[in-house]
C-alpha positions as CSV (number, residue, x, y, z in Angstrom):
1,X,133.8,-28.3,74.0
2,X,131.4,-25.5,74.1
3,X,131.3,-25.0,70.2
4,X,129.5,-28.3,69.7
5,X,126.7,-27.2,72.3
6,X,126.5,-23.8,70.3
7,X,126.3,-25.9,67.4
8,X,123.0,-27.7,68.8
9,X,121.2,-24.0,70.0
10,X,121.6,-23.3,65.8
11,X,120.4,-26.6,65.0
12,X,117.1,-25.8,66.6
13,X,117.1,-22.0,65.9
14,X,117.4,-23.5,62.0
15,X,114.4,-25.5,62.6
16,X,112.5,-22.9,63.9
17,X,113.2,-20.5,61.6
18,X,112.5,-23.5,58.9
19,X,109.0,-23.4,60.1
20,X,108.4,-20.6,60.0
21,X,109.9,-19.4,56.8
22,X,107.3,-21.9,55.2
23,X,104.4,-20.0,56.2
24,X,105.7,-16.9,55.0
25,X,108.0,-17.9,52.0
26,X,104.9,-17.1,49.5
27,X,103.8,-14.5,50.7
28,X,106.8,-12.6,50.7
29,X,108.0,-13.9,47.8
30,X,111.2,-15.7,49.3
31,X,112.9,-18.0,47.3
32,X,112.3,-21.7,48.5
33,X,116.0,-22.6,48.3
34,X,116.4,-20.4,52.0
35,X,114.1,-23.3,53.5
36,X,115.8,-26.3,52.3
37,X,119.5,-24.1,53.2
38,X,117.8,-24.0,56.9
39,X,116.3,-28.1,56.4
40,X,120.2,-29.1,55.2
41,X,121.7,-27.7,58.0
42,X,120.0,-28.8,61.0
43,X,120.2,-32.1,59.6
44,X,124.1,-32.4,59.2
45,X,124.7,-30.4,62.2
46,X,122.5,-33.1,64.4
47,X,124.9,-35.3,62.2
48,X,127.8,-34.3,63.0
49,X,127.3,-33.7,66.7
50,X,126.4,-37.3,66.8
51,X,129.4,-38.5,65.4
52,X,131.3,-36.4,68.1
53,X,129.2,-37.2,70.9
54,X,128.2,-40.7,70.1
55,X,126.7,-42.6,73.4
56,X,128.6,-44.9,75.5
57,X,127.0,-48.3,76.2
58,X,127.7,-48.6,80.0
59,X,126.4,-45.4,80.3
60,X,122.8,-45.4,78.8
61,X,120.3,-47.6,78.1
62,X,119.9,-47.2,74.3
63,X,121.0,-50.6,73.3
64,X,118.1,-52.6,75.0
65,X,116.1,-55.2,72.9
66,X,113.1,-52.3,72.6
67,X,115.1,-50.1,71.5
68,X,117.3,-51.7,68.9
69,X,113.7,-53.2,67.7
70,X,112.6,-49.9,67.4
71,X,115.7,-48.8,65.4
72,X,115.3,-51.6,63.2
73,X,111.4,-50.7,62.0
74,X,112.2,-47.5,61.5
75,X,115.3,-48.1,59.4
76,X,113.2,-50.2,57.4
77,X,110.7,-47.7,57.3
78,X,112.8,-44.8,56.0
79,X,114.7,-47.5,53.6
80,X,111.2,-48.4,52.0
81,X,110.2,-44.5,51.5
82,X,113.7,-44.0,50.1
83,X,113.0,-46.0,46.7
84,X,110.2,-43.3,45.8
85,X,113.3,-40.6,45.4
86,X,112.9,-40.6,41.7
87,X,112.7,-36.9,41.3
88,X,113.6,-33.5,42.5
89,X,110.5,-32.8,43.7
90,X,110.7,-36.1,46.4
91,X,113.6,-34.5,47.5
92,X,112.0,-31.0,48.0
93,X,109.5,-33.0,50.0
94,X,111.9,-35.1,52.4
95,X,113.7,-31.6,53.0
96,X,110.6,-29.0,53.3
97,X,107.7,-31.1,54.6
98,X,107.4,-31.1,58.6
99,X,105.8,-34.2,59.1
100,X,106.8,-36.7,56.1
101,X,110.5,-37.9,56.2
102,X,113.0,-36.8,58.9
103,X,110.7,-37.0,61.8
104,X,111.2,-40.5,61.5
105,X,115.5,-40.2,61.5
106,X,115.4,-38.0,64.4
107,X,115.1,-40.9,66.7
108,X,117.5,-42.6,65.5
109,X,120.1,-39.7,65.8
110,X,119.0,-38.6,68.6
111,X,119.1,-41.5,71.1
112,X,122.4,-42.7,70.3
113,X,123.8,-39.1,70.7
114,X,125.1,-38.1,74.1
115,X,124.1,-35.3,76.1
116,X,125.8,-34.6,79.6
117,X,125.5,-32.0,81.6
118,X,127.4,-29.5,80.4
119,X,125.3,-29.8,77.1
120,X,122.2,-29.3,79.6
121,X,123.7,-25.9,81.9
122,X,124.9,-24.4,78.0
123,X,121.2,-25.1,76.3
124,X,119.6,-24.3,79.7
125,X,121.6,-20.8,80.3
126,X,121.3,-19.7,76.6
127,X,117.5,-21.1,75.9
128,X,116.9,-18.7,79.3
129,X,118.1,-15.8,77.7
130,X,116.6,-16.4,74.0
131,X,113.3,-16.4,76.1
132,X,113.7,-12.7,76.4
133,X,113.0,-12.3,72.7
134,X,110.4,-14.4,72.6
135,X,108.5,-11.9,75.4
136,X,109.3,-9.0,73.0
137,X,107.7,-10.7,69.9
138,X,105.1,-11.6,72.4
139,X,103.9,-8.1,73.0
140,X,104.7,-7.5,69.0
141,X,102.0,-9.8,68.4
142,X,99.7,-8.8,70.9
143,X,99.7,-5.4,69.7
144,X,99.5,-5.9,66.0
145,X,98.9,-9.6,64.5
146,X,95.6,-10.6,67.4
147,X,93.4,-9.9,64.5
148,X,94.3,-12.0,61.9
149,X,95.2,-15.9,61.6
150,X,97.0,-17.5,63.8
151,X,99.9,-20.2,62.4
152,X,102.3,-17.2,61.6
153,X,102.2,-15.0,64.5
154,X,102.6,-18.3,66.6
155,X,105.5,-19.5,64.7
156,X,107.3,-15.7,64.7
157,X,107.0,-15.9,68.7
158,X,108.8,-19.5,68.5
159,X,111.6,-18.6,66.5
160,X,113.6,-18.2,69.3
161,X,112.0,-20.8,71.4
162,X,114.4,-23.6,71.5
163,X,113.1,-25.1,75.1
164,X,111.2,-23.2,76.8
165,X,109.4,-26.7,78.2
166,X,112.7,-27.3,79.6
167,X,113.7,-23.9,80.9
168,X,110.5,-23.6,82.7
169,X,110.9,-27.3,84.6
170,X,114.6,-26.5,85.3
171,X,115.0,-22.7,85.7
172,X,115.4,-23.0,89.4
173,X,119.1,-24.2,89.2
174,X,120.0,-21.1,87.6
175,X,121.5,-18.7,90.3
176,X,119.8,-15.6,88.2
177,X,116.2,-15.5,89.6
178,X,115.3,-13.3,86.8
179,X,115.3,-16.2,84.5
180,X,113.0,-17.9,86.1
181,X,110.3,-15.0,86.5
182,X,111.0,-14.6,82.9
183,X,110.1,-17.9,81.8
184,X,106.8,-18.0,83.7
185,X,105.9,-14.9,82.9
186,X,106.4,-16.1,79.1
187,X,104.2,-19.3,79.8
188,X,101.3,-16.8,81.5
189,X,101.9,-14.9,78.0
190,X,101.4,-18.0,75.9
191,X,98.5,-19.2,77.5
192,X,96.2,-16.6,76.8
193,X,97.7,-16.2,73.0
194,X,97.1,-20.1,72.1
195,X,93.6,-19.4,74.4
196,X,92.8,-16.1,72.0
197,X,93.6,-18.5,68.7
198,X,91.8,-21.4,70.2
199,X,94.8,-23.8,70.2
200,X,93.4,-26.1,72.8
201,X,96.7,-28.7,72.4
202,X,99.0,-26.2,72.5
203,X,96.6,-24.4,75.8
204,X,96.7,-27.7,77.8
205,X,99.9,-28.6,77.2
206,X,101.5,-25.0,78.6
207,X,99.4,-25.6,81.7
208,X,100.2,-28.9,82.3
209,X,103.9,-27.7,81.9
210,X,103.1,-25.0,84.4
211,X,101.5,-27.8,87.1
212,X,104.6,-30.2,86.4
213,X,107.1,-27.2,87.3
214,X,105.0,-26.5,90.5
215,X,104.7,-30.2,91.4
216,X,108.8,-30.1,91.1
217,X,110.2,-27.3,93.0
218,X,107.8,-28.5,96.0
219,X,109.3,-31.2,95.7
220,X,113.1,-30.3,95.3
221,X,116.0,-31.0,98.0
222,X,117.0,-27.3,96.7
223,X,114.2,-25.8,99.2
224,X,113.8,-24.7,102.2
225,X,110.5,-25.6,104.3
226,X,110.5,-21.3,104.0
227,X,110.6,-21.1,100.4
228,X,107.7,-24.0,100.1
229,X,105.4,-22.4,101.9
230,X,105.8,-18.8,100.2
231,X,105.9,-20.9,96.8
232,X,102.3,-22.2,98.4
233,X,101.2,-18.9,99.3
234,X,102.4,-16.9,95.8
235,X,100.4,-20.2,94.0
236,X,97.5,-19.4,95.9
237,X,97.4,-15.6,95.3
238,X,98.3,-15.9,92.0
239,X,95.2,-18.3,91.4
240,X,93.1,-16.3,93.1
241,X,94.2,-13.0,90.9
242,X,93.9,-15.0,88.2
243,X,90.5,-16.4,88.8
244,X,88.9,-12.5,89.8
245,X,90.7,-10.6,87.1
246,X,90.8,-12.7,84.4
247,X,88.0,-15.2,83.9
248,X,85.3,-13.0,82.5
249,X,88.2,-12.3,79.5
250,X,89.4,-16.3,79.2
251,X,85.8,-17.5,79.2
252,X,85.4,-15.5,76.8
253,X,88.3,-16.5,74.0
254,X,87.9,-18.9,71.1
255,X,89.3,-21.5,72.9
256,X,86.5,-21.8,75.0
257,X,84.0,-21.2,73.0
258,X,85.2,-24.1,71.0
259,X,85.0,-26.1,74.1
260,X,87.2,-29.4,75.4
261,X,84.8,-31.7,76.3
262,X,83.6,-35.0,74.0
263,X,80.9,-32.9,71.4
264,X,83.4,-30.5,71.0
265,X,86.4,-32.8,70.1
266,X,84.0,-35.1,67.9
267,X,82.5,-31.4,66.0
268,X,86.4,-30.6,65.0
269,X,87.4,-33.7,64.6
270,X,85.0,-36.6,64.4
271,X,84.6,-36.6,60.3
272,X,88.6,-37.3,60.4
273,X,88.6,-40.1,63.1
274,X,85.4,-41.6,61.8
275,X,87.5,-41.3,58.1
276,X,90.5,-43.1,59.5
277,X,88.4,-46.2,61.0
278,X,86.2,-46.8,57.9
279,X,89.6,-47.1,55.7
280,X,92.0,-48.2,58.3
281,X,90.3,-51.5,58.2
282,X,92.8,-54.5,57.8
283,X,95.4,-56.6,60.2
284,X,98.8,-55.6,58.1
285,X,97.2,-51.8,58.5
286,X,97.0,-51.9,61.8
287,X,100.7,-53.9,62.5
288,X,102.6,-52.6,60.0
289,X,100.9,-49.2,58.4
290,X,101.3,-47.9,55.5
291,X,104.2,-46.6,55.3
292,X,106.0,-42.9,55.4
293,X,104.2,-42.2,52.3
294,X,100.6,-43.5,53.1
295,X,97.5,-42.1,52.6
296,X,94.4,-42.8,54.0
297,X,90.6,-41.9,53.4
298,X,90.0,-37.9,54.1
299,X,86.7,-36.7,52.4
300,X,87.1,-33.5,53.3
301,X,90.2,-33.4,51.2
302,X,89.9,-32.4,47.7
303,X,91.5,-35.7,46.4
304,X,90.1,-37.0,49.4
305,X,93.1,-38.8,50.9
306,X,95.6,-37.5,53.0
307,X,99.2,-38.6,54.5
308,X,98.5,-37.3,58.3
309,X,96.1,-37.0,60.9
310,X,95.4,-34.5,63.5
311,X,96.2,-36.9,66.3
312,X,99.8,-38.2,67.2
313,X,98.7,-42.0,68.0
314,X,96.8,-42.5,64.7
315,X,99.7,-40.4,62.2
316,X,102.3,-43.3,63.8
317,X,99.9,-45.5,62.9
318,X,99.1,-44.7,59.5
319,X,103.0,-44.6,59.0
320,X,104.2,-47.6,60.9
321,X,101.6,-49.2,61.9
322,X,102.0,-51.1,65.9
323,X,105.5,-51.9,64.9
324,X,106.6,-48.4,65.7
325,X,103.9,-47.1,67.8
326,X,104.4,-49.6,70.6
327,X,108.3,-49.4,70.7
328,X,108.3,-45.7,70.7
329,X,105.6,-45.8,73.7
330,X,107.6,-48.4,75.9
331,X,110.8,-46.2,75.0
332,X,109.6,-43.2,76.0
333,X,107.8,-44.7,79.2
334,X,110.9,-46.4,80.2
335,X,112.6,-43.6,80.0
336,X,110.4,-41.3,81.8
337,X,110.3,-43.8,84.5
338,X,113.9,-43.8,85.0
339,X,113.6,-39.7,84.9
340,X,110.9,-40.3,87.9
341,X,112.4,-42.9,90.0
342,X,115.8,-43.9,89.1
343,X,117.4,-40.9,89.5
344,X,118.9,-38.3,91.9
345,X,118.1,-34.8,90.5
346,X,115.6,-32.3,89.4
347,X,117.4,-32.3,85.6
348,X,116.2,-35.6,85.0
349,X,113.0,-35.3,86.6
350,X,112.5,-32.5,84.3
351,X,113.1,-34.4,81.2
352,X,111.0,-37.5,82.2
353,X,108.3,-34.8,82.5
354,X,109.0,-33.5,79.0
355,X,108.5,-37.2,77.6
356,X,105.8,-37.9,79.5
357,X,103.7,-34.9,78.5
358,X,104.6,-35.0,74.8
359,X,103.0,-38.8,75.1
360,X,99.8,-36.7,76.4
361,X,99.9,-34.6,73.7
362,X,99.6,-36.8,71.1
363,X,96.1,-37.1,72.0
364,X,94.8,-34.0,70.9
365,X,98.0,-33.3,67.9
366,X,101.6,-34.5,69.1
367,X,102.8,-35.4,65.5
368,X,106.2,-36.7,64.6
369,X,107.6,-33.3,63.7
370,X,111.0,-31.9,62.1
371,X,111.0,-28.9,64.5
372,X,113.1,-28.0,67.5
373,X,109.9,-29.5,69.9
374,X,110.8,-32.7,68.7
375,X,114.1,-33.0,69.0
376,X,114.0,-31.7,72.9
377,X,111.3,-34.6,73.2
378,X,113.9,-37.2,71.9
379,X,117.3,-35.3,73.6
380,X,114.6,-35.8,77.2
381,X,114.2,-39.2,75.8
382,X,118.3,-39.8,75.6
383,X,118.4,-37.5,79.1
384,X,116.6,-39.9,81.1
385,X,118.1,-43.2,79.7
386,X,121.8,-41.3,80.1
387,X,123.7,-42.6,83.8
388,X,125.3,-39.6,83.8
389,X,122.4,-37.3,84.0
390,X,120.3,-39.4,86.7
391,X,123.4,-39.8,89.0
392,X,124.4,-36.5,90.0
393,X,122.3,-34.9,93.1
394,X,120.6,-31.3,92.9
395,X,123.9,-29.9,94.7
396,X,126.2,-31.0,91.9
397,X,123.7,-30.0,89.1
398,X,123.6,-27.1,90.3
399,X,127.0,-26.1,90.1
400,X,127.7,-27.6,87.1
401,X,124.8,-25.4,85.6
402,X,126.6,-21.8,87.3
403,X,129.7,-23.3,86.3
């Protein structure tokens, strides 16, 4: 059973690694076919562990009305795209383009896959140790690539990301505590990185993971009233160190000088938004997009169209209009929801969390993605609608996870 759980850590190490071979493909002079090698294979791997894992009905929520609407649209969606495959290069494109094609087939693979806990203790034991590369290239980048752009030193530390969202929120049932201090200590790392590039998503999104895994563990059966109040006191201490030491250096990084507040969001990206509204005009735009191929008015662009927007709410909408956006949304709520409420264990809180701040992220970027971030959105999305995950208590997690 283990091998098809091994097989899903290499699906999103290929996707990773698909990323971030297309930043440096050129410049190395790599030859393309590597990337559409990595594109093939995370694609019939997710495949084929669906067809071996396929959900049960009485045991998840994927066949509600919503959902199956929501399958539908985007069937339809990915259906209408399809008759434009009239060359190579449209095939180049489904395979090697991020946000295009397969974004919109993850869903659909995803949610009817099952993933139990002994998928979760594998990813979450082996994602915990992968995390200890990621540190090393950490430092790598610190001390050599600071200078210079940003999108490849970023993607060479998340080549052996697979989860770290995850591990962070569900570390704690791990018995090795080292895990855990590794995985904060690689969020405290991140932070300042995506604050030196000015990645203000990517910033609030790692501290808004951070608060969630906080608000969590306070709140876990697993806890002692002893361990609260020294997980109060080391939150305290470490703010406090945090707000001495450091603040003169953050304040100081591109991030904030870009700033987050209204001027700054409308100086980066006001032109595109004002764009999308002047051209994004009529009803059957708004209800049913434009399709996975649309364009839409971009003056900035040399042709002065483009298929994407830097904003997760407006790309779905541009692709498939409120016929997918409002689905997804009630999907992903619903499923968060029964993450929250409906369930028994820290797992499946930690999963709702996941969804819920990827629908946050979208704000600010939060595309539809064919990257290992993406598919841990929708495998959260599967966890929290899945019985079996939201049944078990803490105890039993937990020793399924040391098992």
């Amino acid at each position: 059973m283990q091998a098809k759980e091994k097989l899903f850590v290499f699906v999103l190490l290929s996707l990773n690694f698909l990323q971030w071979f297309s930043i440096v493909e050129s410049e190395y002079g790599l030859p393309q076919m590597i990337k559409y090698l990595f594109s093939v294979f995370a694609l019939g791997a997710m495949i084929y562990y669906r067809w071996t894992n396929p959900s049960r009905p009485f045991e998840t929520k994927t066949y509600d009305p919503v959902i199956v609407f929501f399958v539908v649209w985007s069937v339809y969606l990915l259906v209408e795209a399809s008759f434009g495959f009239n060359d190579v290069f449209y095939i180049q494109r489904v395979l090697g383009q991020r946000y295009f094609y397969l974004p919109y087939l993850l869903p659909l693979i995803l949610l009817y896959t099952r993933f139990d806990l002994a998928f979760f203790a594998y990813f979450l034991k082996t994602a915990s140790v992968l995390i200890g590369v990621s540190i090393v290239i950490q430092f790598y980048v610190m001390g050599f690539s600071m200078g210079g752009g940003m999108y490849e030193p970023l993607h060479r530390i998340g080549l052996f990301d697979i989860g770290s969202g995850l591990v962070l929120l569900t570390v704690h049932f791990l018995s090795k505590k080292v895990s855990a201090y590794m995985i904060v200590f690689y969020f405290l790392i991140s932070i300042f990185l995506f604050a030196h590039f000015g990645r203000r998503g990517l910033f609030l999104e790692s501290v808004l993971l951070l608060i969630a895994m906080i608000s969590i563990r306070l709140k876990s059966s697993l806890l002692v009233v002893r361990e609260r109040m020294t997980l109060y006191f080391y939150i305290f201490l470490f703010g406090l160190f945090v707000f001495v030491l450091f603040e003169p250096v953050i304040s100081s990084t591109f991030i904030f000088q870009r700033g987050f507040d209204e001027s700054a969001i409308q100086a980066s990206r006001g032109r595109v938004f004002d764009d999308f509204f002047d051209d994004f005009v009529g009803t059957g735009d708004w209800v049913f997009g434009r399709g996975l191929d649309g364009h839409v008015l971009r003056t900035i662009a040399l042709d002065e169209t483009e298929q994407l927007i830097e904003n997760g709410f407006l790309t779905i909408l541009l692709k498939g209009g409120l016929l997918y956006l409002v689905p997804m949304l009630l999907i992903m709520l619903k499923a968060a929801y029964l993450g929250f409420y409906k369930s028994n264990n820290d797992l499946a809180k930690g999963l709702a969390a996941l969804v819920l701040l990827h629908i946050m992220s979208m704000m600010l970027f939060g595309l539809p993605d064919y990257s290992a971030h993406y598919v841990m959105v929708w495998v959260a999305v599967s966890g929290c609608l899945s019985a079996m995950v939201r049944q078990p208590d803490n105890h039993q997690v937990t020793l399924m996870m040391n098992a």
